[in-house]
C-alpha positions in Angstrom: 42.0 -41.7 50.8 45.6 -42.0 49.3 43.8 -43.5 46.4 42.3 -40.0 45.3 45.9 -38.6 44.6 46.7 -41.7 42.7 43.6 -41.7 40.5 44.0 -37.9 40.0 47.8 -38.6 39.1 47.0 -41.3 36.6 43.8 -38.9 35.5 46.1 -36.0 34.6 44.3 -33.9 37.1 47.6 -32.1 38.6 46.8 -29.3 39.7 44.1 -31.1 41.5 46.6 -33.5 42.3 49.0 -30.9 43.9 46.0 -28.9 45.9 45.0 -32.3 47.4 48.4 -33.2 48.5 48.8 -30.2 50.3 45.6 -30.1 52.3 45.4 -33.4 52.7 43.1 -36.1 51.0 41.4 -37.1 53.8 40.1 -33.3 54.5 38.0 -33.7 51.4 34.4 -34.2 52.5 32.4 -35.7 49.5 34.9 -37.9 47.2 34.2 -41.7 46.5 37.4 -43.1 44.9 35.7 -45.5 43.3 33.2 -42.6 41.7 35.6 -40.4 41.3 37.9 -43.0 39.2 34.2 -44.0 36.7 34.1 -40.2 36.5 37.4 -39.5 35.0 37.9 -42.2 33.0 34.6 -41.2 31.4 36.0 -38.0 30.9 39.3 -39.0 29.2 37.3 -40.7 26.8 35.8 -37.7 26.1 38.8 -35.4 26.1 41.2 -37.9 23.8 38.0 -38.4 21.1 37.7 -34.2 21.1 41.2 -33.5 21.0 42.4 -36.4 18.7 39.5 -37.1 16.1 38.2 -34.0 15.6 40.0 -33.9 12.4 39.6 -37.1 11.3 35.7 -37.1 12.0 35.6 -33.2 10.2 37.7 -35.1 7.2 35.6 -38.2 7.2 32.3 -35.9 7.0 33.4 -33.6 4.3 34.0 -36.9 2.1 30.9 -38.9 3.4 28.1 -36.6 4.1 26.6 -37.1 7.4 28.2 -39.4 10.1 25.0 -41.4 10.8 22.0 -43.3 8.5 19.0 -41.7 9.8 15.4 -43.7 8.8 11.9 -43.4 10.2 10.6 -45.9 12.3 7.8 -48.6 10.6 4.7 -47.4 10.9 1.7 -50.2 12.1 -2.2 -49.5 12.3 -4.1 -52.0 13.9 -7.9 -51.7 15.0 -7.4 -54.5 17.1 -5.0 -57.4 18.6 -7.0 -60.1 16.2 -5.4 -58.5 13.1 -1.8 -59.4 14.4 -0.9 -62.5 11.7 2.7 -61.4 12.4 5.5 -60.4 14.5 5.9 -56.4 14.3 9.4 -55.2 14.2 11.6 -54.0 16.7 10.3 -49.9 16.9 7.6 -50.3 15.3 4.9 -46.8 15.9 1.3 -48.0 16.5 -0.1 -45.4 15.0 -3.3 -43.8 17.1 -3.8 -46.3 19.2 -5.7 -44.6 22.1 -8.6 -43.8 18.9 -9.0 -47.3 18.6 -11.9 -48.7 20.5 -11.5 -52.2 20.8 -7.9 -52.3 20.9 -7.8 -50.1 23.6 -10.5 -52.3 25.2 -8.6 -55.6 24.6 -5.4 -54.2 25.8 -6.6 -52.2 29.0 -8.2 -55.7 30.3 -4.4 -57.2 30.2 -3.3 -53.8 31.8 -5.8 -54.0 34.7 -5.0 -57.7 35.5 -1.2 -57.2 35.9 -2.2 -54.0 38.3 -4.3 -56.1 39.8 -1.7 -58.7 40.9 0.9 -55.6 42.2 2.8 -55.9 39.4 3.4 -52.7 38.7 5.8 -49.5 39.6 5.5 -45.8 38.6 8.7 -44.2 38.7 8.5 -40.4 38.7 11.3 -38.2 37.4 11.3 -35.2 40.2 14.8 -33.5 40.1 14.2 -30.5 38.6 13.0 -26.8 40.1 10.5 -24.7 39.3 12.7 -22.0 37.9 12.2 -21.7 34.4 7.9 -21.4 35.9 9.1 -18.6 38.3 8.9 -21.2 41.2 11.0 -21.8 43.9 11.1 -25.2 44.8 10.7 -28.5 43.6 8.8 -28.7 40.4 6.2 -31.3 41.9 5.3 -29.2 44.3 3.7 -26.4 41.4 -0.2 -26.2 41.9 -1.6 -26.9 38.9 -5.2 -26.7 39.0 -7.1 -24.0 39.4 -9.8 -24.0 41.5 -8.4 -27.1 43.6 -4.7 -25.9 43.6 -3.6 -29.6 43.4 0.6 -30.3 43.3 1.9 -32.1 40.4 2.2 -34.6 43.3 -0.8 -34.8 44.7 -2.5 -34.8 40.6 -0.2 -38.2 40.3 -0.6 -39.9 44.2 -4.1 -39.4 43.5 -4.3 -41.2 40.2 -2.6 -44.2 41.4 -4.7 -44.5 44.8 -7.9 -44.3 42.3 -6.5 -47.1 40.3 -5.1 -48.8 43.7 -9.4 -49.3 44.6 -10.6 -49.5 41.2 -8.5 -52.6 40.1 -8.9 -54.1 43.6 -12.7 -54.5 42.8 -12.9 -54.7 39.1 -13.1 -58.1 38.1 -10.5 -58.5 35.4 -9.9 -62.2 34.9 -12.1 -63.1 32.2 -10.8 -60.6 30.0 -7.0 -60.8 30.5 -6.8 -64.5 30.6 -9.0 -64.6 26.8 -6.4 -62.1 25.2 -3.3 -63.7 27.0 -4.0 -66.8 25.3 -5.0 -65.5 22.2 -1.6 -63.7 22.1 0.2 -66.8 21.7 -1.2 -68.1 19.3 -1.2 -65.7 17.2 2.6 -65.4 17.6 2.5 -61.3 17.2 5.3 -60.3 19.9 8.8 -59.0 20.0 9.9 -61.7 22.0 11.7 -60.3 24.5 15.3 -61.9 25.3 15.4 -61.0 28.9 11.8 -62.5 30.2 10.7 -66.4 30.2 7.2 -67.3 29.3 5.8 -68.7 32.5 2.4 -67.6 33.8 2.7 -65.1 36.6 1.8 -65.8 40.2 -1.3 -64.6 41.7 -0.5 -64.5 45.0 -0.9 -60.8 45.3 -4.1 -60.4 44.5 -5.1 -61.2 47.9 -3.9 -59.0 49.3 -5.6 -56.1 47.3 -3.9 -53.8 44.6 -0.5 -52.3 45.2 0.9 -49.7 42.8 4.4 -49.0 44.3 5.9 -45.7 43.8 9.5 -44.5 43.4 10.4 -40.7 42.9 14.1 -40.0 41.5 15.0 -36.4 43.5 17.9 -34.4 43.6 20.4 -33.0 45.6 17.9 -29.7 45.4 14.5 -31.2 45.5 15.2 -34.1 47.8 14.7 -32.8 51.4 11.7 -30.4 50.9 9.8 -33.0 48.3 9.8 -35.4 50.9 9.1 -33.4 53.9 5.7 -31.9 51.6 4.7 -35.3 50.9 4.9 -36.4 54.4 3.2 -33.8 55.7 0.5 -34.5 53.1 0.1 -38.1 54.3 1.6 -38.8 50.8 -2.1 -38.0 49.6 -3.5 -41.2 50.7 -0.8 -43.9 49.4 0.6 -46.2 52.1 4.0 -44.5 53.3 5.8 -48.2 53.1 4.6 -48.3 48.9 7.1 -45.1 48.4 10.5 -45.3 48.0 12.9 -41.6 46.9 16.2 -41.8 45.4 18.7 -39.3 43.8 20.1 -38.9 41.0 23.7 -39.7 40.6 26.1 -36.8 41.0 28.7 -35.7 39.0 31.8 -33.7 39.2 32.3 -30.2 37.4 35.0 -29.1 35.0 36.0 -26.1 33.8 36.2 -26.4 29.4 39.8 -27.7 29.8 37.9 -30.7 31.7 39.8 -30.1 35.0 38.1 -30.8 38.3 36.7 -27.8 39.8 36.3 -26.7 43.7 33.4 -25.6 45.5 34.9 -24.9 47.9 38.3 -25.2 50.1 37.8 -29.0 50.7 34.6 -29.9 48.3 34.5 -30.7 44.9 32.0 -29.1 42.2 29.1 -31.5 41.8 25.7 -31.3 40.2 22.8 -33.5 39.7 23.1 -36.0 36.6 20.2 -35.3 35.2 17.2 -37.9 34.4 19.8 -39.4 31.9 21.3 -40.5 35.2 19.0 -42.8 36.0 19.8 -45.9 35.3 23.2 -45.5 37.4 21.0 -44.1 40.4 18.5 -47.5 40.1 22.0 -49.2 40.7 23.6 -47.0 43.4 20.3 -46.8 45.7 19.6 -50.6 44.9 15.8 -50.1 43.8 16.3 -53.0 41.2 16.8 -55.1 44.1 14.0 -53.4 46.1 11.9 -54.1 42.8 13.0 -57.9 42.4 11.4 -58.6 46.4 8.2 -56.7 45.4 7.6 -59.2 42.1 7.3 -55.6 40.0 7.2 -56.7 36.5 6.6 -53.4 34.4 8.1 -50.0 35.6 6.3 -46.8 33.8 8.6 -43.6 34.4 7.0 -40.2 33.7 8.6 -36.9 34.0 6.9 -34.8 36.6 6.1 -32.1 34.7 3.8 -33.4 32.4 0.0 -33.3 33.4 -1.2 -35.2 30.6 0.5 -38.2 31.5 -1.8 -41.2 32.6 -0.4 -42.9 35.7 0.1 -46.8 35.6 -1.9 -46.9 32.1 -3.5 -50.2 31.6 -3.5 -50.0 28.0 0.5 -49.1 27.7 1.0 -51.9 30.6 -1.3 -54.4 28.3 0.5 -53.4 25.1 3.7 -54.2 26.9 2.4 -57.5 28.1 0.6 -58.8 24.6 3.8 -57.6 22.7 6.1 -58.9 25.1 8.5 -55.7 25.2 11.0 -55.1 27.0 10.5 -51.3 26.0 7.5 -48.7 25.1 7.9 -45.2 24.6 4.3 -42.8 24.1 4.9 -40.3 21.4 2.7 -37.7 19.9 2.6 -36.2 16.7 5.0 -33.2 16.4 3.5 -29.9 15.4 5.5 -28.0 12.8 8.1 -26.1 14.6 7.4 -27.6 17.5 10.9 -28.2 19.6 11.0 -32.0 20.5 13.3 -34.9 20.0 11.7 -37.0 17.0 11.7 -41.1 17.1 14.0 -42.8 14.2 16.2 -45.4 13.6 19.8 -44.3 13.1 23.2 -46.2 12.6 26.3 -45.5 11.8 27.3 -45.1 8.0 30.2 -47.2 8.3 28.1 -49.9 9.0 25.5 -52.0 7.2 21.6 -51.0 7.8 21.0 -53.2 11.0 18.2 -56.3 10.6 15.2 -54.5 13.1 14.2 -57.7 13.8 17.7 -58.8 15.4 19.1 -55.5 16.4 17.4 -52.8 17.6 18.7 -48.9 16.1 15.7 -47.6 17.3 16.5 -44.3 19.3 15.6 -40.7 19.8 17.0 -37.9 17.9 17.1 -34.5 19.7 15.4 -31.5 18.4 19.0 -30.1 18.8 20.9 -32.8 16.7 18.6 -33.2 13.4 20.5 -33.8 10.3 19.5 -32.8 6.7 17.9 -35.6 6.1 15.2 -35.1 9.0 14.8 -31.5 7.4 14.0 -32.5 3.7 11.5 -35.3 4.9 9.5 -33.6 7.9 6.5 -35.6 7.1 8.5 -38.7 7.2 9.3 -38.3 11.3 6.4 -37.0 12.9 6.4 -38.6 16.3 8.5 -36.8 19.2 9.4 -38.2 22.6 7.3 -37.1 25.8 9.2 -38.6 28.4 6.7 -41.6 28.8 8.4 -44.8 28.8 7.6 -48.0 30.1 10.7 -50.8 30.8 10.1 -54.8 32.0 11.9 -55.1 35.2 14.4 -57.5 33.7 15.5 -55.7 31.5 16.3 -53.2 33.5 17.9 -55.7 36.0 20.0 -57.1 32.7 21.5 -53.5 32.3 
């Protein structure tokens, strides 16, 4: 424990640094030197760009305008995978796709085959409370239907154990295996840099369907979410195909970005947030847990969002035929509505990226548009729901 009064020393955390020294580091109950150290480098970065380029960047903006390029993404209407004769850049927007009969038809059949074979994860985002709804406790647990009074949780378990059966008797075969060859040849994919081309194994099917199930928590939701879904025999899902994690924590500072105290010998920590969530996948070892289970696609939804469709064949098809390492559903944005938009943004020092190479594709927040997002509403259109779908490799690669 001698290492937190060197890290804080180096840090410039004194006064931290002093208090420890006197009560003694080992009396401190929830401090990981190695977390601690990733924290506050983090946050010197922070604190040396605020306090010595705030200038510079005010200077540089006054003379150049806005800091960043902001462009919409392309836009691409297809009716159906046949009219692919070419590759579709990197954030590309398939425009009403779900309106589209026979590409949703075409795609869902690739969907329902890689279900089929287990190779498939939902990963619910359930660290939030119900405050802002007048609710206390976890969000997921929030009836939401009227007559039924069904959880958020129980709305989702249930989807999944319907598609669990349904895809264990459907007969899929015919239809994925036509479009996955057609795909090919056609050659209309991002090809992904992180996933090989061999055909997958069918050695779950078997064994019937599997839909596996993570739930990120938090240091607030994480007890009582559990304990409702046990006592509701996790609404009919197989105990062993769930798996909870938390969010990464981190440490609190006052706006001088010192450490702060909870208490006598605690620090001040809070939940990271779902932006935490690829640290958490690392910390709790679920990409490792994923890797055994020969999950391929991992959707993550938000839990509070009742619209979204659990372990979606067509996203999970699109995903497949296009071979992407990453799918987002967005919606069109109605005027004033608060919601972060999708674009492609770079820096203006730099030269417009190729979108076929490198990938600027991003979200812009609601809370960060610039004036060029202002004069050309109807260009960006399409905000984020907090729907994505990622290839299990690439979220091993990062």
């Amino acid at each position: 424990m001698d290492n937190i009064v060197k890290i804080l020393t180096q840090q410039n955390q004194l006064s931290l640094c002093e208090y420890v020294k006197r009560i003694g580091p080992g009396n401190f109950t929830n401090v990981d030197p190695t977390h601690l150290d990733d924290f506050l480098n983090k946050l010197s970065e922070i604190r040396n760009a605020k306090n010595g380029k705030e200038e510079e960047e005010e200077k540089e903006e006054e003379e150049e305008g806005e800091a960043y390029v902001v462009e919409a993404p392309p836009l691409i209407n297809i009716s159906s995978t046949h009219e692919c004769n070419e590759e579709p850049p990197n954030g590309s927007i398939f425009i009403e796709t779900y309106k589209k009969a026979d590409l949703m038809n075409e795609l869902k059949h690739i969907g329902l085959e890689i279900i089929k074979r287990s190779e498939v994860a939902v990963l619910i985002l359930a660290g939030g409370m119900g405050s802002r709804l007048g609710f206390r406790k976890p969000k997921g647990l929030l009836e939401i239907t009227p007559v039924l009074k069904k959880t958020f949780f129980q709305f989702y378990f249930e989807q999944v154990k319907f598609l669990e059966e349904y895809t264990a008797t459907v007969d899929t075969v015919r239809g994925g295996h036509d479009h996955a060859n057609e795909k090919s040849s056609m050659g209309c994919a991002n090809r992904s840099s992180t996933r090989g081309e061999d055909p997958p194994p069918k050695s779950n099917i078997a064994n019937g369907t599997t839909i596996y199930v993570y739930v990120m928590t938090s240091q607030y939701t994480h007890d009582e979410t559990v304990h409702f879904l046990e006592e509701n025999n996790f609404f009919g899902l197989k105990k062993e195909n769930i798996k909870f994690f938390k969010q990464s924590n981190n440490y609190a500072t006052d706006f001088n970005f010192n450490i702060v105290l909870s208490n006598h010998n605690t620090l001040l920590t809070y939940p990271g947030g779902n932006g935490a969530l690829f640290s958490a996948l690392n910390e709790n070892e679920i990409i490792d847990d994923m890797l055994r289970k020969n999950i391929k696609y991992i959707q993550v939804v938000s839990i509070d969002n009742v619209l979204n469709k659990i372990s979606d064949p067509v996203l999970i098809g699109f995903c497949s035929f296009f071979h992407c390492d990453v799918a987002n559903k967005a919606v069109k944005i109605e005027e004033g509505e608060s919601m972060g938009i999708f674009c492609r943004k770079w820096a203006r020092k730099k030269q417009p990226p190729d979108i076929s190479i490198k990938n600027e594709f991003c979200v812009c927040e609601y809370t960060e548009v610039n004036e060029y997002i202002l004069s050309n509403p109807e260009l960006f259109i399409y905000g984020n729901i907090c729907h994505h779908i990622f290839s299990l490799p690439f979220l091993h690669q990062i």
